[in-house]
Each structure stands twice: as structure tokens, then as C-alpha cells.
N, C-alpha and C positions, 0 to 999 in steps of 0.2 A: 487413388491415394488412400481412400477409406478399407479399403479390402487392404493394404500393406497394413497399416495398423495392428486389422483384424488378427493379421496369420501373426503377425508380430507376436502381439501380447498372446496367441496361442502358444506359439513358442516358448513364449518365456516364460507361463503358466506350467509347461509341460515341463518345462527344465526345470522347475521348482519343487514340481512334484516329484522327480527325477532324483534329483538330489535329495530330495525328503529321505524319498525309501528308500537311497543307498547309506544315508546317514544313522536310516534308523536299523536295518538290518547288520549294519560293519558296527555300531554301537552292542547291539544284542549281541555278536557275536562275542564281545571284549566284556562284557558284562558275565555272561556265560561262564567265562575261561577264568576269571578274575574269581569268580561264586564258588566253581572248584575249587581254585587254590584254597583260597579263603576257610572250605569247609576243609582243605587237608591239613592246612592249619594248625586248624583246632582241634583234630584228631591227632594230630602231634603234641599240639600240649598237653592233652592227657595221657599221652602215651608218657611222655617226660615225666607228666609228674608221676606215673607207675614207676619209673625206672627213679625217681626220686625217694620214693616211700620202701623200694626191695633191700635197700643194706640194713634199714634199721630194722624192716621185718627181720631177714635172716639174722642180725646178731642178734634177734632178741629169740626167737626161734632156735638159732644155735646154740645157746647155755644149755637148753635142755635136752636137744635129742643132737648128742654131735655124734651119733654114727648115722646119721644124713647125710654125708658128706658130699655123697655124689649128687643130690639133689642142689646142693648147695652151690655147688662146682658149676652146674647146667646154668642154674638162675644167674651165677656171676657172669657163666659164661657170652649168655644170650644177651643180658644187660650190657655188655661192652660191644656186642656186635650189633646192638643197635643203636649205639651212637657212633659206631664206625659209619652204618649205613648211608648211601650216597644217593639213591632212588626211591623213588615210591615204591615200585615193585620190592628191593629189599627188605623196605622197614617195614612193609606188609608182612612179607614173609617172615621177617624178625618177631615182629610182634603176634601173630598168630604162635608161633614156637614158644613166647615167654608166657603166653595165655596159660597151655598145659604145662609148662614148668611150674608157674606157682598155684595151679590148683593143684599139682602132686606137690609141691609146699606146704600149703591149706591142708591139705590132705593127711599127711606125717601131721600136725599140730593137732589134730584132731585124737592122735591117738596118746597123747598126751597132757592127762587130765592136769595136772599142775599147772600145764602152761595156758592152756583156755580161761582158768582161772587168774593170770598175770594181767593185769591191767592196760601194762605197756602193748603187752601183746593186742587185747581186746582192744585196743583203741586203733593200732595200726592196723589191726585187720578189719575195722571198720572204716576207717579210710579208707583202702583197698577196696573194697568192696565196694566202697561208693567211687571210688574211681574206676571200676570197670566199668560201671554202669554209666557212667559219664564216658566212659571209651565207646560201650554199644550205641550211647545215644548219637554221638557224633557221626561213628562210624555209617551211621543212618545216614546222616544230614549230609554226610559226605558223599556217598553211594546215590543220590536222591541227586544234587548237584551234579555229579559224573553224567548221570542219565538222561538231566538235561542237557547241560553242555553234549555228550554225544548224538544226542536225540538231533537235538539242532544243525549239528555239522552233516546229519545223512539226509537232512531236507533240502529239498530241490535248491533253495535260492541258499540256504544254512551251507552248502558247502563253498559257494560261491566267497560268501561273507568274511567265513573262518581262512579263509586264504587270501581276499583279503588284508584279512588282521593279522595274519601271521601266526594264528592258531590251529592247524590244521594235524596234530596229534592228539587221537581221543585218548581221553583220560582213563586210567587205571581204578577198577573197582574192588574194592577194599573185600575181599571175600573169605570167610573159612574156609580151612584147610579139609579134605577129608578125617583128617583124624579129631579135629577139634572135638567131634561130638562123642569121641570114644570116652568111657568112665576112664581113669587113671587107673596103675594099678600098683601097690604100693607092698612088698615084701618085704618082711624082717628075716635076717640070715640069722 
């Protein structure tokens, strides 16, 4: 009688711990998957708030150099297609494209000494400027969170988990383009 006991409470020791690790593993995995969103988030927000701060740039940009027009045109255009966007993968790709649209924005203001000196202007391209940096920063925190959550799902019990949890699509890493790191090149006809 003493030995039923025994195996007993082994049992139910063993199914404790059982449930433990399956608790804590299918948690990790939702934790994970949640940390991504979370970080793409906030690389949305500030992508939003770029696409918030582009019309006052360009009207304030456009009084002075309006044979830009084609530059102007790209930056509305890119702006509207990524609020159309429906995916991660698009608004990556959206927002990598409006990166180099308004640094050849930046770029045209530059050659126009009046406007450097506009106040309106110099304030909103100091926003700007502090919102891309807040878009790289994120863009980190996001890429960093992807890594783990991916990391996780290729690990032996990690894939088990993420299936699971019904998370079993690795996450999209927020990458430059090849041409991102090309200078821009900006022509007067």
C-alpha cells in the first residue's frame, strides 16, 4: 500500500512538472510573437508620424523651389501608398522608398539658400530628422524582437510551442533596400 502512494505522488510530481514546462514554453512562445507585434507597432508610429510631418514639409518646400515638381509628385505619391499598405512586407517596402524620396527632398532644400534660412522650414526638418532617428531606433528594437521570436520557433522544443500557440509564421525583418545607401542625385534642367 505504501509503494502505491509512492508511485502515486511520483506521478503527480511528474505531471506537475509536465505541465510546468509546457506552460512555460506555449507562454514564451505568445510572449515572443506579442514582443514582435508590439515592436512593429512602434515602428509604425513613427513611420505615421513621417507620413504626418511630409505635406507641411513639401508645402513649405514648395513656395520656393516649384520646379520640383517631380520630386513632389514621388513623396505624395509614396505617402498615399503607404497608407494604402496592407502587410508588413509592403509598408517595409513603402517606407524604404519614402526614406530616399525625401532625402532627394532634403536634398533640392539644400540648394536653396532662402529656404534653409525659413524658420517653418528649419523646424520641420528638425522634426524630420528627429523622426527618422526614432524610425532607425525602432526599426532596431523591431529587427532585435523578429530575431528572437524567429530564433525561438527554430529551437528544438520552440517550434513545438509556436504551433502550439498558433504562431508558427516567422516574422518579417525590416531591412534596407540595396539602393538605400546610394547618395541621391538631384539635376537642374
Amino acid at each position: 500500500m505504501k509503494k502505491i502512494w509512492i508511485i502515486l505522488g511520483v506521478l503527480i510530481v511528474l505531471a506537475v512538472m509536465l505541465f510546468g514546462w509546457y506552460k512555460n514554453g506555449y507562454n514564451q512562445a505568445i510572449a515572443k510573437d506579442e514582443e514582435a507585434k508590439s515592436a512593429w507597432a512602434q515602428v509604425e508610429n513613427q513611420l505615421q508620424r513621417r507620413n504626418d510631418l511630409i505635406p507641411n514639409l513639401i508645402s513649405t518646400v514648395k513656395g520656393f523651389a516649384s520646379q520640383e515638381k517631380e520630386i513632389f509628385t514621388e513623396v505624395t505619391r509614396l505617402r498615399s501608398q503607404w497608407g494604402k499598405s496592407a502587410s508588413v512586407e509592403s509598408k517595409i517596402e513603402n517606407a524604404n522608398a519614402m526614406g530616399g524620396a525625401l532625402s532627394r527632398l532634403l536634398l533640392v532644400a539644400e540648394n536653396y539658400p532662402q529656404l534653409k534660412s525659413n524658420e517653418n522650414f528649419l523646424a520641420l526638418q528638425a522634426q524630420l530628422e528627429g523622426t527618422e532617428n526614432r524610425i532607425a531606433v525602432e526599426r532596431m528594437r523591431y529587427n532585435l524582437a523578429v530575431k528572437d521570436f524567429n530564433r525561438f520557433q527554430r529551437l528544438f522544443f520552440g517550434r513545438f510551442f509556436a504551433a502550439q500557440a498558433g504562431v508558427t509564421e516567422p516574422a518579417v525583418y525590416f531591412e534596407a533596400k540595396e539602393y538605400a545607401s546610394e547618395v541621391p542625385v538631384v539635376e537642374f534642367d
